[in-house]
Every structure is written in C-alpha cells, then in structure tokens.
C-alpha positions as CSV (number, residue, x, y, z in Angstrom):
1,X,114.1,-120.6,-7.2
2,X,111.8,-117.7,-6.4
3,X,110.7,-116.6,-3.0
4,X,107.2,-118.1,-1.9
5,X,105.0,-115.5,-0.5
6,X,102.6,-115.7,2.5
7,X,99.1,-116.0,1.5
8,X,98.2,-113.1,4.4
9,X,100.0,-110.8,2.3
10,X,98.8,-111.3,-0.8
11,X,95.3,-111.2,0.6
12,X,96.2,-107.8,2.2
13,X,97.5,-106.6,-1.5
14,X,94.4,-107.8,-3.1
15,X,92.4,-105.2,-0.6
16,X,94.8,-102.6,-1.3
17,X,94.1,-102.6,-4.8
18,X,90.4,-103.1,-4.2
19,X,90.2,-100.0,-2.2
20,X,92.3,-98.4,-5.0
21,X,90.3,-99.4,-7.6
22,X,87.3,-98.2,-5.8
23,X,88.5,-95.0,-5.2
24,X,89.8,-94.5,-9.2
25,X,86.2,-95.8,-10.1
26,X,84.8,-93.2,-7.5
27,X,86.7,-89.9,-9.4
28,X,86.2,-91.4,-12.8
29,X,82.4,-91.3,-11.7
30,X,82.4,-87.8,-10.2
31,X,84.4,-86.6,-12.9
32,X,81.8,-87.9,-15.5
33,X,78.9,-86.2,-13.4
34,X,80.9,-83.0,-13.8
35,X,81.1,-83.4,-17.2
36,X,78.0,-84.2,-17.4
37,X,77.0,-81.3,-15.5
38,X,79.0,-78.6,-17.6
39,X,77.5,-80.0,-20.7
40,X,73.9,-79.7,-19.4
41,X,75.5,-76.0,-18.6
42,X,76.5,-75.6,-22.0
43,X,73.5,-76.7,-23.3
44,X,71.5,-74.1,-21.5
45,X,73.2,-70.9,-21.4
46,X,72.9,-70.7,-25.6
47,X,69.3,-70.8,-24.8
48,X,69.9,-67.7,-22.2
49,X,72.3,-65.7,-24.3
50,X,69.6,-65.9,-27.3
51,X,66.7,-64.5,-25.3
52,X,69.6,-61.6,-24.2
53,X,70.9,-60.4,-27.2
54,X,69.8,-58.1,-29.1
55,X,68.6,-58.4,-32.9
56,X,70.8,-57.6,-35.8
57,X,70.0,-54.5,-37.5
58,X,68.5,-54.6,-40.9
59,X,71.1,-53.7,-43.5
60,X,69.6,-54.1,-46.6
61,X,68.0,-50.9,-46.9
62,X,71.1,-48.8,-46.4
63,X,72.4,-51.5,-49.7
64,X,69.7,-50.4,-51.8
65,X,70.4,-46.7,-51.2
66,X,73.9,-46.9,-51.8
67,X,72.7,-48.0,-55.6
68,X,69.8,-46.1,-55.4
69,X,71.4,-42.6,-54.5
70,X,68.6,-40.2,-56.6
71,X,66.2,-41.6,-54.2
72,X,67.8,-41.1,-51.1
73,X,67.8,-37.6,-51.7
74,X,64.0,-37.4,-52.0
75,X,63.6,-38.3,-48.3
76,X,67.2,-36.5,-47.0
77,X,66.2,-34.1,-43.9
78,X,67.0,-30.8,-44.1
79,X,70.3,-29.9,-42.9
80,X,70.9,-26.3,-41.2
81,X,73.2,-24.3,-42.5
82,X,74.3,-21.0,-41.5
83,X,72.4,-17.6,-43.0
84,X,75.1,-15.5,-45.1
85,X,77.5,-13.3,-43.5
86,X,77.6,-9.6,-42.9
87,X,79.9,-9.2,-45.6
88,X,77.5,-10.4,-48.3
89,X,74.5,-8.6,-46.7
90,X,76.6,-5.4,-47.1
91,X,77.1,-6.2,-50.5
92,X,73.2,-6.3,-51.4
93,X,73.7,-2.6,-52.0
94,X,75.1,-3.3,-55.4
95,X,71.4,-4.1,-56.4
96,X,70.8,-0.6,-57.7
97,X,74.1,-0.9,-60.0
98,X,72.0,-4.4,-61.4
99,X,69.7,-2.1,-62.2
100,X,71.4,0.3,-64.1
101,X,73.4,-2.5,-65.8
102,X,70.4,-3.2,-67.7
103,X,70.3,-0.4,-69.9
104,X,74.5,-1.4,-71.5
105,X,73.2,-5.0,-71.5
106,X,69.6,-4.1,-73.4
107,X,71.3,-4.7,-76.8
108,X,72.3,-8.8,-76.1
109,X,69.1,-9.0,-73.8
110,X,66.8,-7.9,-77.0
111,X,68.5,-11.0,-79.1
112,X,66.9,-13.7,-76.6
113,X,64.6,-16.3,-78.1
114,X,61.3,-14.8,-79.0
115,X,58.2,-15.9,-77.1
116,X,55.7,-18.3,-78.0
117,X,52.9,-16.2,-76.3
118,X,52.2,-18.8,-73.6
119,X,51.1,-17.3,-70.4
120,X,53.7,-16.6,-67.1
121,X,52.4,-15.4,-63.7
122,X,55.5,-13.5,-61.4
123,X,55.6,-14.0,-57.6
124,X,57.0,-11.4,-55.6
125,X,59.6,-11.9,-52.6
126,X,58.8,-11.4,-49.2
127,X,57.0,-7.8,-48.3
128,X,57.6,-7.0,-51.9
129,X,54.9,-6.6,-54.0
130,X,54.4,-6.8,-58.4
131,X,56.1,-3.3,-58.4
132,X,59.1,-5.2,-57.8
133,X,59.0,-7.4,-60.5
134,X,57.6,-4.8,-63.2
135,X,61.0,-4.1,-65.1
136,X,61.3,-8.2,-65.6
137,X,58.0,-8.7,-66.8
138,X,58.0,-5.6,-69.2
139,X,60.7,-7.6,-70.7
140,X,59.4,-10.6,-70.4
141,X,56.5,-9.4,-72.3
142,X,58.8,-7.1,-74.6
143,X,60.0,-11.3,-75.8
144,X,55.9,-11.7,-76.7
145,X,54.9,-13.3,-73.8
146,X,52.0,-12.9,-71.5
147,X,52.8,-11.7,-68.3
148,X,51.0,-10.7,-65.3
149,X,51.5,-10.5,-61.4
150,X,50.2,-12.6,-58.7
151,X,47.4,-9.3,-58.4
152,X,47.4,-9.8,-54.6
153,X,49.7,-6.5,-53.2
154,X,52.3,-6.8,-50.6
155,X,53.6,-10.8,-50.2
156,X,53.6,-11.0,-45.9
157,X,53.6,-14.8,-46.2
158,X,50.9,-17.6,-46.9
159,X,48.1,-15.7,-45.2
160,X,44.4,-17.2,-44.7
161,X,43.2,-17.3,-48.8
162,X,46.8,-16.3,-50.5
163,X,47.0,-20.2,-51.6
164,X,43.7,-20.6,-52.5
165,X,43.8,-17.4,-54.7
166,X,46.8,-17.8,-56.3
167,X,45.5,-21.4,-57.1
168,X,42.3,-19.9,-58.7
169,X,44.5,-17.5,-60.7
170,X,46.9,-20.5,-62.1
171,X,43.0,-22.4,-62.8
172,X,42.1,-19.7,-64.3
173,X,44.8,-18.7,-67.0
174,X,45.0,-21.8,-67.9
175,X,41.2,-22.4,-68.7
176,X,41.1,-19.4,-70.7
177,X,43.8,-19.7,-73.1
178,X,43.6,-23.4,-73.0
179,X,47.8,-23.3,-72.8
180,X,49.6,-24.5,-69.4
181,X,51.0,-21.8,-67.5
182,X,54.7,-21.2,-66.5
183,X,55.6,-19.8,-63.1
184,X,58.2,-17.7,-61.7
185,X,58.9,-16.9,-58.1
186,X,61.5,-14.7,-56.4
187,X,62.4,-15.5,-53.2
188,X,59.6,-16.5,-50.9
189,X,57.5,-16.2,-54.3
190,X,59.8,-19.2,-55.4
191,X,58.0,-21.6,-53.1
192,X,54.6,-20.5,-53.8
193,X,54.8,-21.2,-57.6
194,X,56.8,-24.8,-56.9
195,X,53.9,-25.5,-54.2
196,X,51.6,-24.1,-57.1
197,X,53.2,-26.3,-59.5
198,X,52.8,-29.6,-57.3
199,X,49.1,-29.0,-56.9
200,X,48.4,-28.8,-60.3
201,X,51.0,-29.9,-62.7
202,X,48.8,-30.4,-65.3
203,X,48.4,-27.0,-65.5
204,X,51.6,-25.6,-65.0
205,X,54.3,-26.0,-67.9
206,X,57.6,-24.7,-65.9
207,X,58.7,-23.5,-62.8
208,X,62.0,-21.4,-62.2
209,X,62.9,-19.9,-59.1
210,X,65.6,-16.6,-58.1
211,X,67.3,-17.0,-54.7
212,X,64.3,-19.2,-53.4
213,X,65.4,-20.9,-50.1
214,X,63.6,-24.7,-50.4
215,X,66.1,-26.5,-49.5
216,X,67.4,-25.2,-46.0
217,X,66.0,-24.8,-42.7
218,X,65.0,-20.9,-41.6
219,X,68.3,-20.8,-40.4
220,X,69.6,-20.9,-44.1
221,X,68.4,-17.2,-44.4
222,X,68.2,-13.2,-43.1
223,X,64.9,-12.9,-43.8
224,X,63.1,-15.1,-41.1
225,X,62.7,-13.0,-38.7
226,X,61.1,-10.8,-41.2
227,X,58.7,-13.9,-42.0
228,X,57.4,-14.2,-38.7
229,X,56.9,-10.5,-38.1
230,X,55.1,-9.7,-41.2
231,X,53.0,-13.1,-41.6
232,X,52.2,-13.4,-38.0
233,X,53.1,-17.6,-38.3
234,X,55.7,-19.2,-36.4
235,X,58.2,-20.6,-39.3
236,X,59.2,-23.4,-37.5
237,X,55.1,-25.0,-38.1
238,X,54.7,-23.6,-41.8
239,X,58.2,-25.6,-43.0
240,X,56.9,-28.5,-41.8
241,X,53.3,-28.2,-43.4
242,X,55.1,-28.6,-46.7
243,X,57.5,-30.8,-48.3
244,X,59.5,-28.1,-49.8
245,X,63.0,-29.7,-51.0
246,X,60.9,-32.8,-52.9
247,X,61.0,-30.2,-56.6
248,X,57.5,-30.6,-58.3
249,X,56.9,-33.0,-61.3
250,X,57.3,-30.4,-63.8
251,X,60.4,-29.1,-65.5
252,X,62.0,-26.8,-62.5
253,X,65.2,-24.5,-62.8
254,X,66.5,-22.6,-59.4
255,X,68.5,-19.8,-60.1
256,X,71.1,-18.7,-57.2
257,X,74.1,-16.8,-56.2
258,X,76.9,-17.5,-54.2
259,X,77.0,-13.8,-53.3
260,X,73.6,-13.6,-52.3
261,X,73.8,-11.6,-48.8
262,X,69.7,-13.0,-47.3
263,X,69.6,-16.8,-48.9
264,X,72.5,-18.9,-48.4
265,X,73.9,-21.1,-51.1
266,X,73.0,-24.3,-49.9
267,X,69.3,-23.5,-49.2
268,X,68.6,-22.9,-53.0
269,X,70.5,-26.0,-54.3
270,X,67.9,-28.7,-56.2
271,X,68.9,-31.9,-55.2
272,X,69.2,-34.7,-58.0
273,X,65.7,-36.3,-57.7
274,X,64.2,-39.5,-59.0
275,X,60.9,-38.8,-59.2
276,X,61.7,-35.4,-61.1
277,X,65.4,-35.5,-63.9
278,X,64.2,-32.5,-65.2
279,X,65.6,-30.6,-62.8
280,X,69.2,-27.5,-63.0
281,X,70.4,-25.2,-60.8
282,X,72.0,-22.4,-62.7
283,X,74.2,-20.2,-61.0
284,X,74.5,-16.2,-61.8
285,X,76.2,-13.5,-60.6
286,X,74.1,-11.0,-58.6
287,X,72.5,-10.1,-55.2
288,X,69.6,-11.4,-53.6
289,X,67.6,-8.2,-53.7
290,X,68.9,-7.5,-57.2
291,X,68.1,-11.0,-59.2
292,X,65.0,-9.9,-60.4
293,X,66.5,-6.7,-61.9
294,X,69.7,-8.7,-63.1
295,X,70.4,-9.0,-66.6
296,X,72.1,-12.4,-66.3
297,X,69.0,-13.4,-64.2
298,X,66.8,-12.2,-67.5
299,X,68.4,-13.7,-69.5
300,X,68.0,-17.1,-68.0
301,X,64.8,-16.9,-67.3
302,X,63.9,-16.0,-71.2
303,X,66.4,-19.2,-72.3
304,X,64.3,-21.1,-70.2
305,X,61.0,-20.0,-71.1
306,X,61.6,-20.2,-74.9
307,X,61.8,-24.0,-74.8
308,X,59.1,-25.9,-77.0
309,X,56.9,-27.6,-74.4
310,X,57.7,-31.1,-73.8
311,X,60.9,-30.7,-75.1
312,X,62.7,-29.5,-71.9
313,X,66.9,-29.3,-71.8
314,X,69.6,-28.4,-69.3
315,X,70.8,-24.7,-69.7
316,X,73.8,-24.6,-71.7
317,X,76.6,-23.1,-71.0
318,X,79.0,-21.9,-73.2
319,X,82.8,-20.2,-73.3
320,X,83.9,-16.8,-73.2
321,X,82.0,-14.3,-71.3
322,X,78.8,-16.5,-71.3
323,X,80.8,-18.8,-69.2
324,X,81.8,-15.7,-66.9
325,X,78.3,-14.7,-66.3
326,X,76.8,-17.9,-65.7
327,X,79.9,-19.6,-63.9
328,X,79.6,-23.8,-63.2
329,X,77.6,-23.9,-59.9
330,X,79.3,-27.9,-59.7
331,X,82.5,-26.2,-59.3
C-alpha cells in the first residue's frame, strides 16, 4: 500500500512549480520580445543598406560594342604613342636615292592606268611648299590628269584664311569642270584635304594621304615642335578643334611606312570605321621626306586615282616583287 502524503507538502510542491512555471513563462516571453526585436531589426536595416549602396553600373552598352566593334572605333580616344627613333630619322637621308630611283623605275611607272582627266589638287607637307610635290604631279599629269597645287606658297600650318581658301579652290574646280575633285595630301597636307573632304564630300571624289599623322597625338611625330614654331598655334588646341581619326565619307586611302623617321606608324593607321567601309591603309616602302618622290608611292597613288567613280575597291596586292614593294601592312 503506498505512502500517504501530508497535504502541507503537496501544497508547498504546487508553489514550487507555480513559481517555476512563472519563471519558464517569464523567459519564453523575453525571449519572444527578443525575437521580436531582432526581426523588427531585420526588417529595418534592408531599408538602410539600400539607401547605402551604390547603383549597379550600366552594362549593356559595353554588350553592344563588343558586337558592334566598327563603331567603337569611331569614338576610341587617341592613344599616344612614341615619335620614331633616331635610327629612322637618320635614315630619312635615303630620300634623295627615292629620287633618283625614279628614273630605273620610269619604264613600269609609264604602264599605270591612264587618267580619266578628272581634276586632283596636291597638298604640301609642313614648311614645304608645291615645289615639293612638282615631280608627282608632272606625273600625275603625264597619266592625263589635271593637276594643280594648293597655289598658297610655304604650308606653316592652318593659318587665319588657309581653310577658307583651300575650300574656295576645291568650290571652285569643281564648279568649272562640273566633275568632283580628288585630293591628295602629304603629311600635314594629308589632314587638310581629309578635313577638305568632310566639308564638302559632295565635291570631293577621293582622298589619299602619304605619311599623314590623323590618328596619333603630337606625340606620334618629329615634326611638332616644328608646328608650333612655324604656325604660331599651340598643337595641343588645334587637335582638339578637329575630329581627325573619324576618316571623311568619301573613299580614303592612307599610305604609310614603317620606316618613316618624323610620323610614327600607328599615327597614320585608318581605323575600320562604320560610318565610312571604304576605307585601306597601304603600306610602302620609303621615308617620310621621300614618299612624295617614291615610285611605289606613285604608283599607288595613280592605281588609286584610275578607279571609275562610284566604283571604289581595296588596292590589290599581288605576288612577286609587287608583293615586295607594297608589303601586307596587317602583318
């Protein structure tokens, strides 16, 4: 038979496990207001950490380039790159052996395409003048075309009225023999006739360029030092007046050389461009002060001009010695 037990002690038991009770209910309550707390903690700091953090940059554009390469090279800034060495500028010595090597080369230079008469205007380089060009265009005009200098003496830079005048004279020609006009520059006289050519491309039929630097900063050439001195502008303003990599929205061929000794490479290279396929670089053999006197430059030039208008194509290269004289500039 089981033990009785006193009533006192069971009544004491039944307070011990009230006040036990009371005391779990108690924690489980202040454990629930923590929670409660940490969510309302939770809840909040999203709220702060948004208003914090900064907003995810917009990727899509850098998406489209990657397809859309042409284009990108439209807006590209210019890179510097380094003006050629003293090795090369010794080199532009050779220029008077160019020279001479025109009178072996005459018999293959008199079998380029024949002219169709249409009219070419001939920038000079810097400080030069149409004296310097004279031998090109007396062959140049020996193919039947008509050739004439730009008719304003020494080239010192874009001086006050040199634009507008050389404008005028592109206006002109073409008004009077009703035909558009093609332009070639030489150096410095490159960018005139492509910032010619992008003012009026409804009068201008072609542009090729010798050893023009459009594409680099002054820093790509020897000569801008020269530039400042003789024009009187600081450099640094004029390049940014112009646009000069964008190629003008006409056919456009930019004859370089790796060995040129006062334009380096890079600064003569025509991007791939969108808004322009018509577009070569064609790479020859020569020195800078000697590509207008070069009979691989002539030669070029003549190819290029001899094309029907409106029926423009890349300059072809071919095997054997052609392919030695005017070498893959993708290589």
């Amino acid at each position: 038979m089981a033990d009785k037990i006193p009533v006192k002690t069971l009544a004491k038991s039944g307070e011990g496990v009230a006040k036990v009770t009371q005391k779990k209910n108690a924690a489980s309550k202040a454990q629930g207001n923590q929670k409660h707390l940490v969510t309302k903690s939770a809840k909040v700091t999203p709220v702060t950490t948004q208003v914090k953090r900064s907003p995810r940059p917009d990727t899509s554009h850098n998406m489209t380039n990657a397809k859309t390469n042409d284009m990108v090279l439209d807006s590209e800034p210019v890179k510097p790159h380094s003006s050629p060495s003293p090795w090369l500028i010794a080199l532009e010595f050779r220029a008077l052996w160019e020279l001479a090597s025109v009178i072996p080369a005459w018999p293959a230079l008199s079998k380029a395409p024949e002219g169709d008469g249409h009219s070419v205007i001939v920038f000079p380089g810097l400080s030069a003048s149409d004296g310097s060009t004279l031998p090109m265009r007396a062959y140049l005009q020996k193919l039947g075309y008509d050739v004439s200098g730009w008719n304003q003496g020494y080239n010192f830079g874009p001086r006050a009225g040199i634009l507008d005048t050389a404008k005028r004279q592109v206006t002109d020609t073409f008004d009077a023999t009703g035909k558009k006009v093609s332009l070639i520059g030489w150096s410095l006289g490159g960018i005139y006739a492509r910032e010619l050519a992008k003012m009026l491309p409804e009068c201008v039929r072609l542009v090729i360029t010798m050893g023009t630097p459009f594409a680099g900063s002054h820093e790509s050439t020897n000569a801008w030092r020269l530039y400042q001195l003789t024009s009187g502008h600081d450099i640094h303003a004029m390049v940014k007046q112009y646009d000069l990599p964008t190629p003008p929205p006409v056919p456009t061929t930019s004859i370089f050389s790796r060995t040129d000794g006062v334009v380096s490479l890079p600064a003569s290279i025509q991007k791939h461009s969108a808004k322009n396929r018509q577009t070569e670089n064609l790479e020859v053999i020569a020195s800078h002060i000697g590509l207008g006197m070069n009979p691989s430059a002539w030669w070029a030039v003549a190819d290029r001009l001899a094309q029907p208008e409106g029926q423009w194509k890349p300059f072809e290269r071919k095997r054997g010695l052609h392919g030695l004289l005017f070498p893959d500039p993708k290589r």
